[in-house]
C-alpha positions, -999 to 999 in steps of 0.1 A, spaced: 144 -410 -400 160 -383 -378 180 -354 -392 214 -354 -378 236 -325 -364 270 -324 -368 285 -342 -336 255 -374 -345 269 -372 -376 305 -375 -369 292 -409 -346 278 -421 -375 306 -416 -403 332 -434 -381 316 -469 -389 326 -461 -426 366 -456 -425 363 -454 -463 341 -430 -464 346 -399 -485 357 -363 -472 333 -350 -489 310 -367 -470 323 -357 -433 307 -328 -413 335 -306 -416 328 -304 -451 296 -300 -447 304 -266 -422 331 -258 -449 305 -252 -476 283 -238 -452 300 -209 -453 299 -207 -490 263 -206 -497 254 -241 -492 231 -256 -464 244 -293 -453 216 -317 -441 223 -349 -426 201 -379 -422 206 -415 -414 187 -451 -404 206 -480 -390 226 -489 -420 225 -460 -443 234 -427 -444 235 -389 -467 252 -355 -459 227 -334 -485 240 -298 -495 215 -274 -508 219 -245 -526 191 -214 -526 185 -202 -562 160 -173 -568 123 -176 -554 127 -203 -529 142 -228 -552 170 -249 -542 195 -272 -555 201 -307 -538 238 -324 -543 251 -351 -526 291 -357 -530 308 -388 -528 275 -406 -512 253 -420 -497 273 -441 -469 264 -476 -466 244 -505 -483 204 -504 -489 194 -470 -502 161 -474 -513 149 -460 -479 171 -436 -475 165 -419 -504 129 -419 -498 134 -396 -472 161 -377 -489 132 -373 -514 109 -357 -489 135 -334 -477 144 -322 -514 108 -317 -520 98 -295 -488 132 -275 -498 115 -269 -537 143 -286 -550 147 -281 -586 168 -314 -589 187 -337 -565 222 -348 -580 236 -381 -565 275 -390 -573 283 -423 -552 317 -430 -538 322 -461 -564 344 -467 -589 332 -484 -623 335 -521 -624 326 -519 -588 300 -545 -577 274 -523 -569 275 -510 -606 237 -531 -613 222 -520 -579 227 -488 -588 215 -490 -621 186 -505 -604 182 -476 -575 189 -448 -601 162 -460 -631 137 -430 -640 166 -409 -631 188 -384 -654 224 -401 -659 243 -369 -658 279 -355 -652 294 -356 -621 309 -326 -604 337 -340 -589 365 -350 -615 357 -382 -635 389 -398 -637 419 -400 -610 450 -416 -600 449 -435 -564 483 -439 -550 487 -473 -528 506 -466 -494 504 -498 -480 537 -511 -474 569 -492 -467 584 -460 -486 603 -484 -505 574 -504 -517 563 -470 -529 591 -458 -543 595 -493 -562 558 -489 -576 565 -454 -595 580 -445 -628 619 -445 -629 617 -406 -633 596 -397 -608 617 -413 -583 648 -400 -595 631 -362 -598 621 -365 -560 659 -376 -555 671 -346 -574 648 -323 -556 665 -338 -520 700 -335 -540 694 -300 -550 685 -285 -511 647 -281 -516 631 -286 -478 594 -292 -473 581 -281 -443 549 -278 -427 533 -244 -430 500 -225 -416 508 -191 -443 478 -199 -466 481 -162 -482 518 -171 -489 502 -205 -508 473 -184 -521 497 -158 -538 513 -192 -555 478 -203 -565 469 -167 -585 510 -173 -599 499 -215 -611 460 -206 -625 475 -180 -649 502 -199 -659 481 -231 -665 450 -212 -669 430 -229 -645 404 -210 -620 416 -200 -583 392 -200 -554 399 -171 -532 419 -167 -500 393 -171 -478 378 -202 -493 419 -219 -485 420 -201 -451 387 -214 -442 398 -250 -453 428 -248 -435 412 -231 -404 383 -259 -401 406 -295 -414 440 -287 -403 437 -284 -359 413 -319 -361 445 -334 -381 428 -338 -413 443 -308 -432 481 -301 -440 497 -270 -460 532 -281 -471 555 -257 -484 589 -266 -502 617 -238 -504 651 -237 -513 671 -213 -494 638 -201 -478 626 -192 -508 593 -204 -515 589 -227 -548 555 -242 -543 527 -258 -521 501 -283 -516 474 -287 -493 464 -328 -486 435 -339 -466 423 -370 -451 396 -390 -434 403 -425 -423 419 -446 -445 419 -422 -477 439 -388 -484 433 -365 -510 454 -336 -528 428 -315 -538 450 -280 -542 484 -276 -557 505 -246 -566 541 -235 -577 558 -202 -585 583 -201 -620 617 -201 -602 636 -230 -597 618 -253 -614 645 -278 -624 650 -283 -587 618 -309 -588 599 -294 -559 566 -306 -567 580 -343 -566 595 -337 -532 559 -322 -521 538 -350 -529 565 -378 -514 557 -354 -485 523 -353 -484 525 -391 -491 544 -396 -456 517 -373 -439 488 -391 -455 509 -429 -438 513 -413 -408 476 -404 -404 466 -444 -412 459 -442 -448 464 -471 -470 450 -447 -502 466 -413 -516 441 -399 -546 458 -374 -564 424 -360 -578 419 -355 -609 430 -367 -646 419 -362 -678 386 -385 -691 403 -408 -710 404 -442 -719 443 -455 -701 450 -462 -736 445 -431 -745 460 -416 -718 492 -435 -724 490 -428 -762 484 -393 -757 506 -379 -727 535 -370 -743 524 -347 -768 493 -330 -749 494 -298 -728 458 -288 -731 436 -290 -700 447 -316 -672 472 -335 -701 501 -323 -680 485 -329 -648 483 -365 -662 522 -366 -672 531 -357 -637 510 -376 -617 512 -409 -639 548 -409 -627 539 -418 -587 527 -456 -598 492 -453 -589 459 -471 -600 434 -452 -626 399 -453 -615 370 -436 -632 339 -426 -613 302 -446 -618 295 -406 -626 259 -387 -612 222 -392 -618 197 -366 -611 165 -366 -598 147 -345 -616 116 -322 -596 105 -293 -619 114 -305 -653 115 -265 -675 134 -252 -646 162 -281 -647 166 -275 -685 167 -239 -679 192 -246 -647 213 -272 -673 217 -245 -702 231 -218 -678 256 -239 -665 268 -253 -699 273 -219 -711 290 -208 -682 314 -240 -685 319 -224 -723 326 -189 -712 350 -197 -690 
């Protein structure tokens, strides 16, 4: 099974339209340059971008996001096997592109058996926002609120506008994680995104002002039929002019106009919707207020299948597993 560069593997990721960014080669290159190695490797109807990550004495990690592509992975993984093992591979985690309930929930209960069920490192639980139809149709499908916030946002002069200042959007992001008290990756890990997505049309930074002042920013990408907001940010002025509801009916429009059918906001708490809906108001701890927010846009809540692991050097995984919990603790 051959081992693909980055241009064979661009030829092979077209004949999945659904496919996950996570899973192009551009994300691949984008980790690259923050200490992970992508690997690609296919057969005729299956397909993995593998990242690896060196730990101390030749060990690796092995993590495949949001894959594999296509049907029939016992081969495929065979082979990914091989490749984990020559790379001393401490563990391989695998977090497919499914949602639960999907119908390939008892295959891969079936290719995964022997394995470590384990959490996934993307987030669990999301919102997916249907653009099919026209902005009526979308505005029809959210919470009463939400549409008349992005109205008030229009009323009260806030302009979105296409931007390429990611240190202007990164000095929002240090402003958002200390307010919400989330982590921040640094302003070379957004200008590298924006630098590598944004000129092959699969990045956008959008930037809402009002009176050229800047109020917040978003940065949405997409691949085929699917867009993602994976980064988010807003100063503490103006906030009752609603700019974050303009933003995302922005990035909406940009996601159309690229030929997606599917907008995933990225990332809600891990609850039951019951829950959720029970819950929402009163909340603000962890991604609650996310969840208010974003509930308003009428979107579907779909919850990962989650990870398994393939397990190589049993002590060094437990060892590998108790650092990262308590790093999840400290921080």
């Amino acid at each position: 099974m051959p081992v693909l560069d980055a241009n064979q593997w661009n030829s092979f990721i077209a004949r999945f339209p659904t496919a996950h960014l996570l899973q192009t080669a551009e994300w691949g290159e984008f980790k690259a340059a923050f200490g992970w190695l992508p690997l690609r490797v296919a057969n005729d109807h299956s397909g993995a971008q593998i990242l690896f990550r060196r730990l101390p004495l030749g060990l690796t990690v092995a993590y495949i996001p949001k894959g594999p592509l296509g049907s029939d992975w016992a081969d495929l993984l065979i082979e990914v096997d091989a490749h984990c093992r020559r790379r001393r591979a401490v563990f391989l985690k695998v977090e497919p592109d499914c949602w639960e309930g999907c119908t390939g929930q008892p295959t891969l209960d079936e290719i995964f058996r022997g394995w470590e069920q384990s959490n996934p490192i993307q987030p669990r639980r999301t919102v997916e926002i249907n653009l099919t139809g026209d902005e009526e149709d979308w505005l029809n499908r959210m919470k009463q609120k939400t549409r008349y916030n992005i109205r008030l946002a229009q009323r009260k002069e806030v302009v979105v506008e296409f931007s390429s200042d990611v240190e202007l959007f990164h000095r929002m992001m240090l402003v958002t994680g200390q307010r919400d008290g989330f982590g921040v990756h640094s302003l070379a890990y957004y200008q590298h995104a924006f630098d590598l997505f944004s000129p092959k049309g699969m990045c956008a930074l959008l930037l809402a002002t009002y009176q050229q002042k800047p109020l917040a920013g978003l940065m949405v990408f997409a691949f085929g039929q699917r867009a993602w907001y994976f980064y988010g940010a807003s100063t503490n002025e103006e906030r009752n002019r609603m700019p974050t509801y303009l933003l995302q009916w922005e990035a909406m429009r940009w996601a159309a106009s690229r030929g997606c059918t599917v907008y995933d906001l990225w990332g809600i708490p891990d609850e039951d919707e019951t829950v959720l809906e029970d819950q929402f108001s009163a909340r603000e701890d962890g991604l609650w207020g996310v969840y208010r927010f974003k509930r308003g846009f009428g979107g579907q809540i779909r919850r990962s299948v989650g990870a398994w692991d393939r397990v190589y050097q049993p002590l060094l995984y437990k060892i590998y597993q108790q650092i990262t919990a308590r790093r999840r603790l400290d921080g």
